[in-house]
C-alpha positions as CSV (number, residue, x, y, z in Angstrom):
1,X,31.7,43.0,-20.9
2,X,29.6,40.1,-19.6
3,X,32.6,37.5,-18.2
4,X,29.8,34.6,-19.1
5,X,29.3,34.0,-22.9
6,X,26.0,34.7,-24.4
7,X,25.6,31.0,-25.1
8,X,26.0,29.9,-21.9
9,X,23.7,32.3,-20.1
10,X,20.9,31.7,-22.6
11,X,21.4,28.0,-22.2
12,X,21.3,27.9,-18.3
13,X,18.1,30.3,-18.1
14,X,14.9,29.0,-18.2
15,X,13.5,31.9,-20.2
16,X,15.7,34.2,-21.6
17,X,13.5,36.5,-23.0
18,X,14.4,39.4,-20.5
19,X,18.3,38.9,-21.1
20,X,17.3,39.1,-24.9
21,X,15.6,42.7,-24.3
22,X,18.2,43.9,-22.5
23,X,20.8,43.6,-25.1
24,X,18.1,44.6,-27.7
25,X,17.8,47.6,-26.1
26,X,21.6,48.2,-25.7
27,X,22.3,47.8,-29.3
28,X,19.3,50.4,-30.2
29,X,20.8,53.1,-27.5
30,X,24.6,52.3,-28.7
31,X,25.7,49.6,-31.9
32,X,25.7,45.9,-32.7
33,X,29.3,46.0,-31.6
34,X,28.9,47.5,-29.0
35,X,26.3,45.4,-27.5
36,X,28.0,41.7,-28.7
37,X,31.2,42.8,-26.6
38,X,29.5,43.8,-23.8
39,X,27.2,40.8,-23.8
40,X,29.9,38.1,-25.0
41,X,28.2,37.2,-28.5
42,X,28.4,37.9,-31.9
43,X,27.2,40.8,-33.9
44,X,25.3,38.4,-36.0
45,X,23.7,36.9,-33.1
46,X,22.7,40.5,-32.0
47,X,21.4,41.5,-35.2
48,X,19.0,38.2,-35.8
49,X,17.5,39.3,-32.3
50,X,17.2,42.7,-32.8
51,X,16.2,42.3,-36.5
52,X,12.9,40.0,-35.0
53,X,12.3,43.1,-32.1
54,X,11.5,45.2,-34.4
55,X,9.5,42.7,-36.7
56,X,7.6,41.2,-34.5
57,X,8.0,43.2,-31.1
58,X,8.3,41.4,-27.7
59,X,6.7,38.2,-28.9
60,X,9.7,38.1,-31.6
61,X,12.1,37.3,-29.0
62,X,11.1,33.9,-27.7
63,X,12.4,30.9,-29.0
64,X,10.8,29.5,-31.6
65,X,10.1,26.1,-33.5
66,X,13.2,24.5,-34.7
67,X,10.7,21.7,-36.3
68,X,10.8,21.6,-40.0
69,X,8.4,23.1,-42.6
70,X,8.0,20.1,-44.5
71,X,8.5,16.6,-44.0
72,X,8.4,13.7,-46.7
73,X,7.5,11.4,-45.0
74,X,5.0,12.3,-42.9
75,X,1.2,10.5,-42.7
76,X,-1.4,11.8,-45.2
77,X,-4.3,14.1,-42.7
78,X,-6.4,11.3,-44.4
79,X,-4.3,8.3,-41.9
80,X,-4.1,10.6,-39.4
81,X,-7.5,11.4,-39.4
82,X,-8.7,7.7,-39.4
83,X,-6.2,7.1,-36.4
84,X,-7.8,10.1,-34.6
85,X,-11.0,8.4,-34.9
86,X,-10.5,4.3,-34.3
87,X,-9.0,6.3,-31.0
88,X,-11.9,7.8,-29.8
89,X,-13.9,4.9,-30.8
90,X,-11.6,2.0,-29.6
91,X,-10.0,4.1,-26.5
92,X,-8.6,0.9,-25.1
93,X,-6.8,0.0,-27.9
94,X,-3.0,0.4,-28.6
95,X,-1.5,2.0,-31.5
96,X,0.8,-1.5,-31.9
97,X,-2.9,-3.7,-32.0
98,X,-4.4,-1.4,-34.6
99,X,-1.6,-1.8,-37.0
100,X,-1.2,-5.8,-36.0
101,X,-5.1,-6.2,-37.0
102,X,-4.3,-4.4,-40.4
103,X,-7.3,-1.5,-39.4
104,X,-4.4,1.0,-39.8
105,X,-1.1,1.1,-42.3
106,X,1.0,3.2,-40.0
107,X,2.9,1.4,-36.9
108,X,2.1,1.9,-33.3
109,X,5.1,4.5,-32.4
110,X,3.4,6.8,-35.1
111,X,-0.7,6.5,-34.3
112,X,1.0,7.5,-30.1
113,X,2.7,10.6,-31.8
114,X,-0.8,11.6,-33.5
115,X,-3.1,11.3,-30.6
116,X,-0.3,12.8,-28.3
117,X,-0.7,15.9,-30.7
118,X,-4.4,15.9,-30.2
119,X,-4.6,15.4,-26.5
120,X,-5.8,12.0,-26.7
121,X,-2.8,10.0,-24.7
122,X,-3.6,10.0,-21.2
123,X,-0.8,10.5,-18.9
124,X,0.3,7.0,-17.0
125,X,-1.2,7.3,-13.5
126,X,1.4,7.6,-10.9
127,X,2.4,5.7,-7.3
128,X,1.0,8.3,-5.4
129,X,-2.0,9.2,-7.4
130,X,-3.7,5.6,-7.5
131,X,-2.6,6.1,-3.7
132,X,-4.9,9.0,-3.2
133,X,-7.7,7.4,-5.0
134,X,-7.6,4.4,-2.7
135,X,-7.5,6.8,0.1
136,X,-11.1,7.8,-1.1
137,X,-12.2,4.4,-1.8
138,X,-11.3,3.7,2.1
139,X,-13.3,7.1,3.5
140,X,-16.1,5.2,2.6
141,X,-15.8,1.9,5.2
142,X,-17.2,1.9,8.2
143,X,-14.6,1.8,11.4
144,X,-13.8,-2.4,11.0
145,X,-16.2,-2.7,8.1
146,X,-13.1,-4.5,6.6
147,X,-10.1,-6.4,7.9
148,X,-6.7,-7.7,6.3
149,X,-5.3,-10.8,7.6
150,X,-2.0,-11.9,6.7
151,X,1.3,-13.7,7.7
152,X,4.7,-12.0,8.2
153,X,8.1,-14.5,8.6
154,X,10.5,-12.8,10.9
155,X,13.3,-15.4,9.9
156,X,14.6,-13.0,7.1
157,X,15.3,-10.0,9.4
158,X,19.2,-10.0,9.8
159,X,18.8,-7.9,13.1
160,X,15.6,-10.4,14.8
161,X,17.4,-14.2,13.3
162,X,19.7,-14.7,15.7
163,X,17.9,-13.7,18.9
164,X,15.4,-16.3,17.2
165,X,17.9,-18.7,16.6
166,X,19.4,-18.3,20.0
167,X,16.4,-17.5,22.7
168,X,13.5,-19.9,20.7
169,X,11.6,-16.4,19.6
170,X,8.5,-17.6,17.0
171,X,9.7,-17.3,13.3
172,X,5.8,-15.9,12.1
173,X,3.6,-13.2,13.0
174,X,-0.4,-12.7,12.1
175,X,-1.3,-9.6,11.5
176,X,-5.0,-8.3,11.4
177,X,-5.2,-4.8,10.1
178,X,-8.4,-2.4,10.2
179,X,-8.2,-0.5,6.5
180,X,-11.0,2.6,7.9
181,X,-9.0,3.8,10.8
182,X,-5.7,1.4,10.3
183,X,-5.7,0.0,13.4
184,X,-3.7,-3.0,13.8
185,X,-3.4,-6.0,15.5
186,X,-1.1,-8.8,15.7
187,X,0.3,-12.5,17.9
188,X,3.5,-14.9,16.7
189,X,3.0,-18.6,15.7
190,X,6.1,-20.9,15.8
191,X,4.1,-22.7,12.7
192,X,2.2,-21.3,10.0
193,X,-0.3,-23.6,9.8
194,X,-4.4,-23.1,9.1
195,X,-4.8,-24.3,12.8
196,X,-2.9,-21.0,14.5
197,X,-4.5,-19.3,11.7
198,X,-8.0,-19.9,12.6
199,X,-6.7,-19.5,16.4
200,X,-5.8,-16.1,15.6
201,X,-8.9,-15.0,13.9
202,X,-10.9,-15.9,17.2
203,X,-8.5,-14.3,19.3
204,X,-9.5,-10.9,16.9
205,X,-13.2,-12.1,16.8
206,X,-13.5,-12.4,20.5
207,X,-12.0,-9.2,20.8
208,X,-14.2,-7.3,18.8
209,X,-17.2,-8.8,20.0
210,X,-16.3,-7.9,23.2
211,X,-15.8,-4.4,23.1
212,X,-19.2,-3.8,20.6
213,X,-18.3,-4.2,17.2
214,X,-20.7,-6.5,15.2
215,X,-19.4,-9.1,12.9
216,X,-22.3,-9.4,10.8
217,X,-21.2,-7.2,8.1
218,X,-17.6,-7.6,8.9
219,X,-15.6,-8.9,5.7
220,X,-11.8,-10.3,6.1
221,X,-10.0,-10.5,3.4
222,X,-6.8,-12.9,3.4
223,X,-4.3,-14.1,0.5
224,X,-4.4,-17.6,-1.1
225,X,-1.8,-19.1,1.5
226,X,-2.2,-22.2,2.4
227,X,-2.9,-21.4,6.2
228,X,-6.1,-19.8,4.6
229,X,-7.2,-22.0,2.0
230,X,-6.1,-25.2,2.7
231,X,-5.0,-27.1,-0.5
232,X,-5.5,-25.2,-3.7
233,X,-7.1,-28.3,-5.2
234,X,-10.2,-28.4,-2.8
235,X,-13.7,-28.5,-4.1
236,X,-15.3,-27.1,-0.4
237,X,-14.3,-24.0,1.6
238,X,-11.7,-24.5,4.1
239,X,-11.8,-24.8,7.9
240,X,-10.5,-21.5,8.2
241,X,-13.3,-20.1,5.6
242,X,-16.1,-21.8,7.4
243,X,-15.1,-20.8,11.0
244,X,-15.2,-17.4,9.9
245,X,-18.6,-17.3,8.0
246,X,-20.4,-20.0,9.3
247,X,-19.0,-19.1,13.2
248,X,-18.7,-15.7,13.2
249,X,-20.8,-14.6,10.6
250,X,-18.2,-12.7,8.6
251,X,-17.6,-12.7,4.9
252,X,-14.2,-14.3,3.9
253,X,-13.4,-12.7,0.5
254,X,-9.6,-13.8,-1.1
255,X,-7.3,-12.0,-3.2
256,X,-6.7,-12.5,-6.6
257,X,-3.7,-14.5,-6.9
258,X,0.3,-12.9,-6.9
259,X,-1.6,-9.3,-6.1
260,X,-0.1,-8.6,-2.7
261,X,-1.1,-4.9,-3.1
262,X,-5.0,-5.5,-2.7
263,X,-3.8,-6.3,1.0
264,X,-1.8,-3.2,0.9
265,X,-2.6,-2.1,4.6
266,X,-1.7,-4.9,5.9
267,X,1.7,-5.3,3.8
268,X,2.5,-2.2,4.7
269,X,2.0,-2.3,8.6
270,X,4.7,-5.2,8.1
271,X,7.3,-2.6,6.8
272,X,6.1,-0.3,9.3
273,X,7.0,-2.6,12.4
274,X,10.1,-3.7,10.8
275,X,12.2,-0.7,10.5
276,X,10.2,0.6,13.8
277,X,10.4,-2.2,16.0
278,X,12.2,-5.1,15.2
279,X,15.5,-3.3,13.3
280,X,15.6,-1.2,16.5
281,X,14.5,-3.8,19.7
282,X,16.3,-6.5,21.0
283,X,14.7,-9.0,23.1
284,X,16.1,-11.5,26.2
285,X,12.9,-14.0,25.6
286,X,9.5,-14.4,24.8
287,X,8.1,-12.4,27.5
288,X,10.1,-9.2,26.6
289,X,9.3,-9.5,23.5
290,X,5.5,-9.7,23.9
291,X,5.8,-6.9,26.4
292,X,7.5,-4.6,24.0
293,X,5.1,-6.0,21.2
294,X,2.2,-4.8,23.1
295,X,3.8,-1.5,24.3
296,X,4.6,-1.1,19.8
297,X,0.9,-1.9,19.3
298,X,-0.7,0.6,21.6
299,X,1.5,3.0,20.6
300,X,0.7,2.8,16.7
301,X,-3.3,2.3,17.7
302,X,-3.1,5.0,20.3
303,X,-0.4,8.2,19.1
304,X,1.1,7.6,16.2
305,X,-0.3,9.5,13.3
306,X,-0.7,8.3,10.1
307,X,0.0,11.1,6.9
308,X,-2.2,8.9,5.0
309,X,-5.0,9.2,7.4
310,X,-5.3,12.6,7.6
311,X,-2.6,12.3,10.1
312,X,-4.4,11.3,12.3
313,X,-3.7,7.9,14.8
314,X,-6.3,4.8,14.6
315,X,-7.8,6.1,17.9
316,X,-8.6,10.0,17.2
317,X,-10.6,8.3,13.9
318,X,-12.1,6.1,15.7
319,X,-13.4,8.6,18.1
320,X,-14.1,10.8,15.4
321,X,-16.2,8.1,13.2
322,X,-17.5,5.7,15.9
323,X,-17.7,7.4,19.5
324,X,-20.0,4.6,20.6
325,X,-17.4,2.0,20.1
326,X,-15.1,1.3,23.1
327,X,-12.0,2.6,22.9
328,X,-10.6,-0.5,24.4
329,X,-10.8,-2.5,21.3
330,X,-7.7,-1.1,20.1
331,X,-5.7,-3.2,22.8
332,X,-5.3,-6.6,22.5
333,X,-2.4,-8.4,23.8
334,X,-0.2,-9.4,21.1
335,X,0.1,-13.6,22.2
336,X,1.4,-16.9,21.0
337,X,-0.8,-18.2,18.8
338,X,0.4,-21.9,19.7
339,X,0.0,-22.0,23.5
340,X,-3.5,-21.8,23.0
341,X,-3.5,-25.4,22.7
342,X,-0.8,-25.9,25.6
343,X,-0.4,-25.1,29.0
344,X,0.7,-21.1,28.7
345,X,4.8,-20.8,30.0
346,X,5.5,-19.0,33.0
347,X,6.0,-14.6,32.0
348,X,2.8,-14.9,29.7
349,X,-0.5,-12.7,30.7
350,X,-1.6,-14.1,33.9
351,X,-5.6,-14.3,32.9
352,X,-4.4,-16.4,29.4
353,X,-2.3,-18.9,31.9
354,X,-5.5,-20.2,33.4
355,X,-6.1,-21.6,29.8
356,X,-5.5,-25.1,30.0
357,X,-6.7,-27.8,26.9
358,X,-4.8,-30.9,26.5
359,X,-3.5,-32.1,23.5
360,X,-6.0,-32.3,20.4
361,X,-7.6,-35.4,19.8
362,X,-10.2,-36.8,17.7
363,X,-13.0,-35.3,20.2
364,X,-11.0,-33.2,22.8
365,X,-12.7,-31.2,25.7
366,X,-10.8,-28.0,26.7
367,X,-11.1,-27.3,30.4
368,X,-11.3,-23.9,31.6
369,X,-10.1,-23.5,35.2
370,X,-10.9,-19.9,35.3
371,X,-14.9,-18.8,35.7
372,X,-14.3,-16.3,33.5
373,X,-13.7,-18.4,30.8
374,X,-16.2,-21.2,29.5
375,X,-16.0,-24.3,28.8
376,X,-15.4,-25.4,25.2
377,X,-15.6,-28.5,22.8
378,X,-13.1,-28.7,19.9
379,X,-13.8,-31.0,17.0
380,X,-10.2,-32.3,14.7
381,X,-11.0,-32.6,11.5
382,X,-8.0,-33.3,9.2
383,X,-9.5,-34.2,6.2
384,X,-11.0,-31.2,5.9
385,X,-7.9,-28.6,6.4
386,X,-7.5,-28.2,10.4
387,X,-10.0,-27.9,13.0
388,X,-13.3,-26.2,13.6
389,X,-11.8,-23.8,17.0
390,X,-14.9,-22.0,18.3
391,X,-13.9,-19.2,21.0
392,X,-11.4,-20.4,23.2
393,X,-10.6,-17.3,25.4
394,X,-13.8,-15.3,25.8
395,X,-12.6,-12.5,28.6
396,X,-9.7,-11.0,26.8
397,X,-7.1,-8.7,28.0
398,X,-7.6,-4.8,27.7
């Protein structure tokens, strides 16, 4: 005798059509008693099963329909047949609408239960699907045909506050991400202002132009943030928008407002570096914490693989896609945005500290002590959302 009850069995199997045969068969080659003892069930249970075996054969002992024969108050095939057609004809429309407009007398619940009968619901896409779609979309870019730009505060990580708090550590960091090959790149601002803003979009610029890529088909694409825009209110592009397009010949394009996720590589590179590096460093001061900044960045540019990429790290792509590019451009010095204007404190990159430019002005001239370097003019323009920063460090660290 089974020491599980029939009921039990049946209900924990996913099909228990070969347990059904089995006792079938035991009842032909002994009783109907015999078989409910030994399989912990009732005769009456045995007999409906071995009653529909030799009906119907094997295909008698599945389950079937428990759904009723008739029900009263179910649509005429007329209504459901008009439903069946406003659907393929108006395939963006919702049962609810159709019934709101008065083109159908049935509610919405029951026009989703007739085109869910006929195949004509499609399933809701998921996460990871509209993921892998996007993952298509980006095959098709170029290595740094595109660029997110975007602000990170630090102040809200529980583990990085207090060393700010403490050691004077900058509260923001840019970030400048590649969406082809994910590539990365990133400084710290103690203010997030358009002015560090438009700093840190040289410092990238510079970079790139440097090692070969051209920015003439380039496109950044930023949020609505004020260190962006300037003042929502503005009639004329912003000094951040024209120092990009009309400077560096790059295409400024801006997000649709409160959609985050269309800067999705960016975003998360931001999560990324948080649980990676900042919930697991601590730092003694600004110069530790650039070093191990840069020594984070050239390990996610240079080793670590991405699973959404193929798993493949920013440099194997971009050897892959775009050998003639210098493998260089994936290292740039994470800096503080900030000092660019000041003289550089002691512990920063030694060929950055020859940078010297005095305080801004209404028509300041930044001297450049290092031949390297060359000399610039910086025009302040408040009234038009910062100042117009050509290059200011041209020779950039590898």
């Amino acid at each position: 005798m089974s020491p599980i009850a029939y009921y039990h069995i049946c209900r924990d199997l996913r099909n228990p059509f070969a347990f059904r045969i089995k006792m079938v068969q035991h009842a032909q080659q002994h009783s109907i008693s015999q078989a409910a003892r030994t399989f912990a069930t009732t005769r009456k249970t045995v007999r409906k099963w071995l009653k529909r075996y030799q009906a119907q054969g094997t295909a008698g002992l599945h389950d079937q329909s428990k759904a009723p024969h008739h029900i009263p108050h179910k649509s005429p095939p007329g209504v459901e047949q008009q439903a069946l057609d406003l659907r393929r004809l108006l395939p963006t429309w919702g049962g609810h609408r159709l019934h709101t407009e008065g083109r159908l007398p049935i509610s919405g619940t029951t026009c989703y239960r007739i085109w869910q009968t006929q195949g004509l619901v499609k399933p809701r896409r998921r996460k990871h699907h509209k993921k892998r779609d996007l993952r298509e979309v980006k095959k098709r870019f170029a290595p740094f045909a595109k660029l997110q730009q975007d602000v990170k505060d630090l102040d809200d990580i529980p583990t990085y506050w207090p060393l700010m708090r403490t050691l004077g550590l900058p509260p923001h960091q840019l970030t400048c991400r590649e969406i082809r090959t994910g590539a990365t790149f990133f400084a710290y601002a103690y203010e997030n202002t358009m002015t560090n803003s438009q700093l840190f979009q040289a410092y990238v610029a510079e970079h790139l132009q440097k090692y070969g890529v051209s920015l003439d088909d380039v496109i950044l694409q930023t949020d609505n943030g004020s260190e962006n825009i300037g003042s929502w209110k503005k009639k004329t592009p912003s000094a951040f928008t024209r120092q990009v397009e009309e400077h560096y010949r790059m295409q400024h394009d801006r997000i649709p407002p409160h959609c985050s996720t269309y800067n999705s590589d960016v975003e998360s590179f931001h999560n990324l570096i948080e649980r990676e590096f900042y919930d697991i460093e601590t730092f003694s001061g600004i110069p530790e914490l650039l070093g191990k900044a840069y020594a984070y960045q050239l390990y996610f540019n240079y080793q670590r693989p991405n699973a959404w990429r193929e798993g493949k790290s920013p440099y194997a792509l971009l050897r892959e896609l775009a050998p003639d590019i210098s493998s260089k451009v994936l290292a740039l010095p994470p800096a503080i945005v900030d000092q660019f204007l000041k003289n550089l404190p002691p512990g920063e990159y030694s060929d950055m500290a020859s940078l010297k430019i005095s305080r801004p002005g209404p028509n300041v001239k930044a001297k450049i002590l290092d031949k390297d370097h060359m000399e610039v003019k910086m025009t302040q323009n408040p009234s038009q959302g910062g100042y117009h920063l050509p290059l200011l460090v041209r020779n950039l660290p590898c």
